[in-house]
C-alpha positions as CSV (number, residue, x, y, z in Angstrom):
1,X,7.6,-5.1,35.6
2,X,3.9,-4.8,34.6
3,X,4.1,-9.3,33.4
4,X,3.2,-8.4,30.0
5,X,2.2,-11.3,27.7
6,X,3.2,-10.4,23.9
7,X,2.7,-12.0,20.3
8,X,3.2,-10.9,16.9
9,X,1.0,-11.6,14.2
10,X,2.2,-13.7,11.9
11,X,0.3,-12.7,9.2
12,X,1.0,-9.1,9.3
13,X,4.3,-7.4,7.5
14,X,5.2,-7.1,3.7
15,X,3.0,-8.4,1.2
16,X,5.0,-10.3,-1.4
17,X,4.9,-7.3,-4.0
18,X,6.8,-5.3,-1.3
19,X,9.5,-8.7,-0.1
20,X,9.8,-8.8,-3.9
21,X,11.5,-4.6,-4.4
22,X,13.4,-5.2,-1.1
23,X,15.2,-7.8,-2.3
24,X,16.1,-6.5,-5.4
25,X,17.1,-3.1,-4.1
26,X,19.5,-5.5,-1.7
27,X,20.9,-7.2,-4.2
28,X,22.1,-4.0,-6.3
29,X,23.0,-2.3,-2.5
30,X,25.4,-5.3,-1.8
31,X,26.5,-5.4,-5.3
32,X,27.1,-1.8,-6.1
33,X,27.0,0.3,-2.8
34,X,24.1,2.4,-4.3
35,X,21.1,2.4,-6.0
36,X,18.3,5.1,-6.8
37,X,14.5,4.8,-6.0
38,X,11.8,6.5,-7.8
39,X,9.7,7.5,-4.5
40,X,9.9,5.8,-1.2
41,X,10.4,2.2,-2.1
42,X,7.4,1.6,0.7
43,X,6.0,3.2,2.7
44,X,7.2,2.9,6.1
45,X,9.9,5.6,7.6
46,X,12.1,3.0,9.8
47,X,12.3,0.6,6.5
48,X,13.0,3.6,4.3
49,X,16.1,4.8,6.4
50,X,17.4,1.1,7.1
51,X,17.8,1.1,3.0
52,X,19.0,4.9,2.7
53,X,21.6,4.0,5.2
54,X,22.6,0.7,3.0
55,X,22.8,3.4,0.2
56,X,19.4,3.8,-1.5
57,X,19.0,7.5,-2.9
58,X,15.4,8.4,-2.7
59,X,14.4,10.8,-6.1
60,X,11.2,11.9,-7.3
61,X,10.0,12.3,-10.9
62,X,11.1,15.9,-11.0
63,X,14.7,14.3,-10.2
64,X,14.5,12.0,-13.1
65,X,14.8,14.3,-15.5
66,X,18.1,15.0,-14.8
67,X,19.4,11.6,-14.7
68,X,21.4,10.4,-17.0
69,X,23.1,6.7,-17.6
70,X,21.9,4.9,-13.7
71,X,19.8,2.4,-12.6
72,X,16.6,3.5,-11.4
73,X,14.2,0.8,-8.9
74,X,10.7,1.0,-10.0
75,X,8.6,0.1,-6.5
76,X,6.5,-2.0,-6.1
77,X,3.1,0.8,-7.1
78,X,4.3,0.5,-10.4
79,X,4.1,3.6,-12.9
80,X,2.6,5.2,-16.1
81,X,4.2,5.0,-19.3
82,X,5.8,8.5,-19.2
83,X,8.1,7.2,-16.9
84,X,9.2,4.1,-19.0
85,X,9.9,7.1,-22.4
86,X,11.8,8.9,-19.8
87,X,14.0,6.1,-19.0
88,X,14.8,5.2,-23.2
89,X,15.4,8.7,-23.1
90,X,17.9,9.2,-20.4
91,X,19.9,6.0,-20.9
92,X,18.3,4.5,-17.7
93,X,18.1,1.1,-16.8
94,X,15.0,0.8,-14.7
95,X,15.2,-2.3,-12.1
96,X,11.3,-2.9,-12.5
97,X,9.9,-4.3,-8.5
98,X,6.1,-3.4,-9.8
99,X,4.1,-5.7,-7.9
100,X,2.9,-8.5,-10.8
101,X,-0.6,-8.1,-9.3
102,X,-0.3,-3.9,-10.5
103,X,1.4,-4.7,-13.6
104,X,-1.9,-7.3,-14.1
105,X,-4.0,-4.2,-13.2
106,X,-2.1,-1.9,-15.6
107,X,-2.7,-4.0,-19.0
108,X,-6.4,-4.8,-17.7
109,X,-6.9,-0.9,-17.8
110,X,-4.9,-0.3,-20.9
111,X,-7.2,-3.0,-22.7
112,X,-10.5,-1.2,-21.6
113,X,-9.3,2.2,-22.7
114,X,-8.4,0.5,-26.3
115,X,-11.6,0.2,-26.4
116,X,-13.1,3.2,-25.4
117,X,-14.7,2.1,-22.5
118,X,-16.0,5.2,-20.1
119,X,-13.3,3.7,-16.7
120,X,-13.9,4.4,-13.6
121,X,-11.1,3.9,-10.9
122,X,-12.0,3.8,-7.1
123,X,-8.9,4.8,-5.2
124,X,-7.2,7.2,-3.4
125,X,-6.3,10.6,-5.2
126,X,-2.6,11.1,-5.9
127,X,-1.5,7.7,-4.8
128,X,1.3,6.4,-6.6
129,X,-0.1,3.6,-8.0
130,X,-3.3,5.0,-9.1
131,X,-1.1,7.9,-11.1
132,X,0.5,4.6,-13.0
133,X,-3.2,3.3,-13.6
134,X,-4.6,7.0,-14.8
135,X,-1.4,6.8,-17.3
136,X,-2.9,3.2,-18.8
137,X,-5.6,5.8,-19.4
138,X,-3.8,9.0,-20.8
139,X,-5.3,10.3,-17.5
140,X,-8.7,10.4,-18.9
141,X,-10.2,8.0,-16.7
142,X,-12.2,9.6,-13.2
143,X,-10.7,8.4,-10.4
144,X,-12.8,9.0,-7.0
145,X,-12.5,7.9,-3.5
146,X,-16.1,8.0,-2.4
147,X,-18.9,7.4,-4.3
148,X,-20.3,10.8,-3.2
149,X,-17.6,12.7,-5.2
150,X,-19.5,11.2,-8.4
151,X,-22.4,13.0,-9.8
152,X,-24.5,9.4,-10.3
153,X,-27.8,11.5,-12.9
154,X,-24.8,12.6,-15.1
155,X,-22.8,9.2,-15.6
156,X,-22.7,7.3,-18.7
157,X,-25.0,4.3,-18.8
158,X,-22.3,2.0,-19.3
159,X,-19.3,1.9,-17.4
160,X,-16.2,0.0,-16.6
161,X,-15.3,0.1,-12.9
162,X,-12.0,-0.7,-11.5
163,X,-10.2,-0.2,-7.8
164,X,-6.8,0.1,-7.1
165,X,-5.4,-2.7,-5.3
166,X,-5.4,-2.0,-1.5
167,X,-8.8,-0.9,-1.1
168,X,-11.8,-2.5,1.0
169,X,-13.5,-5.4,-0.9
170,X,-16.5,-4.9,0.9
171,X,-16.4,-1.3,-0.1
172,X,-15.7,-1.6,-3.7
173,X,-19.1,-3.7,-3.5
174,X,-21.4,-1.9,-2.2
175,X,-19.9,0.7,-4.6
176,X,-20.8,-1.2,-7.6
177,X,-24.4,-2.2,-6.1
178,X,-25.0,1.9,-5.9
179,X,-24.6,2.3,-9.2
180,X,-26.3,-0.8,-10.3
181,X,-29.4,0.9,-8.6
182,X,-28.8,3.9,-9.9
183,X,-29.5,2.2,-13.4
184,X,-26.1,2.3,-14.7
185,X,-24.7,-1.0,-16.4
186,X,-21.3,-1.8,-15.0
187,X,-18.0,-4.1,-16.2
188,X,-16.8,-4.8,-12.6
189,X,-13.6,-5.6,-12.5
190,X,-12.5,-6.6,-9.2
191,X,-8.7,-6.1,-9.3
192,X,-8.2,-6.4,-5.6
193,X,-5.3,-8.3,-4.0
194,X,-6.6,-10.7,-2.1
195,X,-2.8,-11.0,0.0
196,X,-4.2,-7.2,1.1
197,X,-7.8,-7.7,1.3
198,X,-8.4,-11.1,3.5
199,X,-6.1,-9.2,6.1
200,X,-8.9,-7.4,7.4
201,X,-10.3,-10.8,8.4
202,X,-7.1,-12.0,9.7
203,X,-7.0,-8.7,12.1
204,X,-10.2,-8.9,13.4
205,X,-10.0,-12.6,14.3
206,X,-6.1,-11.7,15.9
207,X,-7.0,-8.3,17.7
208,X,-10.4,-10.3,19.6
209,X,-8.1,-12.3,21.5
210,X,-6.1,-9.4,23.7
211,X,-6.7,-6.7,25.9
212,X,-4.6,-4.2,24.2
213,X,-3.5,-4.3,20.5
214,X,-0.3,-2.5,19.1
215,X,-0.7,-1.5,14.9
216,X,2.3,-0.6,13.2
217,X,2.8,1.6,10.8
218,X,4.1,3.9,8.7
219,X,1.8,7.2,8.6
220,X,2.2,8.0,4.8
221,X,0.9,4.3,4.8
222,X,-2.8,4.2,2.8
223,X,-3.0,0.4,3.7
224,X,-1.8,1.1,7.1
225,X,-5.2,3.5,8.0
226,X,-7.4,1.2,6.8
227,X,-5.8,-1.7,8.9
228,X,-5.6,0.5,12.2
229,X,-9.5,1.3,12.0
230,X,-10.0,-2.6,11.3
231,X,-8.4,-3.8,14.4
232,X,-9.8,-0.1,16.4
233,X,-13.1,-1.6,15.4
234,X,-13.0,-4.8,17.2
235,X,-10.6,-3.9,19.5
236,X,-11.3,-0.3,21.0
237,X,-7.7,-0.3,22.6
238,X,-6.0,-0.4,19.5
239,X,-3.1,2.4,19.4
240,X,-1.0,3.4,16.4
241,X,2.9,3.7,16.4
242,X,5.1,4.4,13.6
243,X,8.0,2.9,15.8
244,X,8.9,1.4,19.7
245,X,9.8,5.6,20.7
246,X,5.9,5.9,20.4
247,X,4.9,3.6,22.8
248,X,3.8,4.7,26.1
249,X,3.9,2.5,29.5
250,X,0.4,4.0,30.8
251,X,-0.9,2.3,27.9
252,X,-0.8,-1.3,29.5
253,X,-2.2,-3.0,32.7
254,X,-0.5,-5.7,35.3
255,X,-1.0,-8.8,33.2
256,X,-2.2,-7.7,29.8
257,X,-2.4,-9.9,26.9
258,X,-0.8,-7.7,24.3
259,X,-1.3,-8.4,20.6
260,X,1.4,-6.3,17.8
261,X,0.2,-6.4,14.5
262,X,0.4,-3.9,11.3
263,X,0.2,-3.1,7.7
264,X,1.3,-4.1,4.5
265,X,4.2,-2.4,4.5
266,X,5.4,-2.6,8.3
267,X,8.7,-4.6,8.3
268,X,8.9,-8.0,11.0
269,X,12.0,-6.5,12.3
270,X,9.9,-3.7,13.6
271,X,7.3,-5.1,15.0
272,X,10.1,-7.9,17.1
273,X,11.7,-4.1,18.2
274,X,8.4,-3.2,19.6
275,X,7.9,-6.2,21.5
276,X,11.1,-5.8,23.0
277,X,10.4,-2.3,24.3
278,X,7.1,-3.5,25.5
279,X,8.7,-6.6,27.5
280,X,10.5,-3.4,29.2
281,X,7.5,-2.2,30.8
């Protein structure tokens, strides 16, 4: 036994808008034995199969269509309009979990294109809660992930900037500063969640104090990247596991203080089983 010395962040695991579509997918499970989820109700593999196993079906728009007179759990991303006509449609009853701080996003975005603003949207391509922010938009707003992907000479003078809600504060600053040099007016909108954002923060205050740090995560997990390259930042021996299979012994010392943390959308119960296979070593 290698007298390993191990603590969980408290602060890390499911941000409220994730507790909040967990616990109403439960409460249909328990009532109704099953229940089906319009994409991966978070995202995090071991979480995802714990539900699927209680009797969550996982479907994808393409499976919607076909669906006739069920409930349907709308995560906690939220989603565009099309998906709400679909469900009148259908005879669906959709179990809305959108995360109040999206939904807040949503109308925010639906406002600015009433009024013909130009919108920009700083977030990830293809990520399920930007596709519900582009529908606000009828997809004509220009979503980019790095400012180099915009052509700044050819931009309109005036623009309304937003970001979707996981991303880097610090980030979506010094984004709006570039373009304010650039001589473009800008309606900044910060729409961050601060639950998300103040973790990097958290991390790098938690990871300082151990030799070795263990981020957990799902890999599909956008919130989850950014985290891990936190906490690899201040901590260079930082490794990434999606579950306790993953970890390796030769990763630890005699006597290491050991520090597990993770994303967003890492479950508690995960990170306790990972202790628990570490405490093996």
């Amino acid at each position: 036994m290698k007298n390993l010395q191990v603590d969980i962040d408290q602060h890390s695991g499911f941000c409220f808008g994730v507790v909040y579509a967990i616990e109403m997918a439960e409460e249909i499970l328990d009532q109704e034995g099953y229940l089906y989820c319009l994409g991966d109700i978070v995202h995090n593999d071991e979480e995802v199969k714990r539900l699927t196993q209680k009797g969550l079906k996982i479907i994808d728009h393409g499976d919607l269509y076909g669906l006739r007179d069920e409930k349907v759990l709308i995560r906690a991303h939220g989603e565009p309009p099309s998906t709400y006509q679909l469900a009148i449609q259908n005879n669906l009853t959709l179990i809305d979990a959108s995360c109040p701080v999206v939904l807040k996003l949503q109308n925010r975005i639906k406002n600015s294109f009433d009024k013909d603003e130009p919108i920009y949207i700083y977030g990830k391509h293809g990520h399920a809660e930007v596709i519900g922010l582009l529908g606000q938009t009828n997809n004509q707003a220009v979503v980019f992930q790095d400012i180099n992907e915009l052509d700044l000479p050819s931009l309109p003078k005036n623009l309304t900037l937003y970001s979707q809600t996981t991303k880097s504060t610090d980030k979506f600053y010094e984004i709006n500063q570039t373009l304010r040099d650039n001589g473009i007016s800008v309606n900044t909108n910060d729409t961050i969640c601060r639950q998300v954002s103040n973790r990097d923060k958290e991390l790098r205050e938690f990871v300082s104090r151990f030799d070795k740090v263990i981020f957990v995560s799902g890999t599909k997990s956008s919130n989850g990247k950014v985290l891990f390259n936190v906490c690899k930042e201040r901590n260079a021996h930082t490794y990434f596991v999606s579950n306790p299979n993953e970890l390796e012994e030769g990763w630890f010392n005699f006597g290491d203080r050991i520090g597990i943390c993770g994303a967003t959308s890492t479950p508690m119960w995960l990170m306790e089983q990972v202790k628990e296979r570490i405490l093996t070593f």
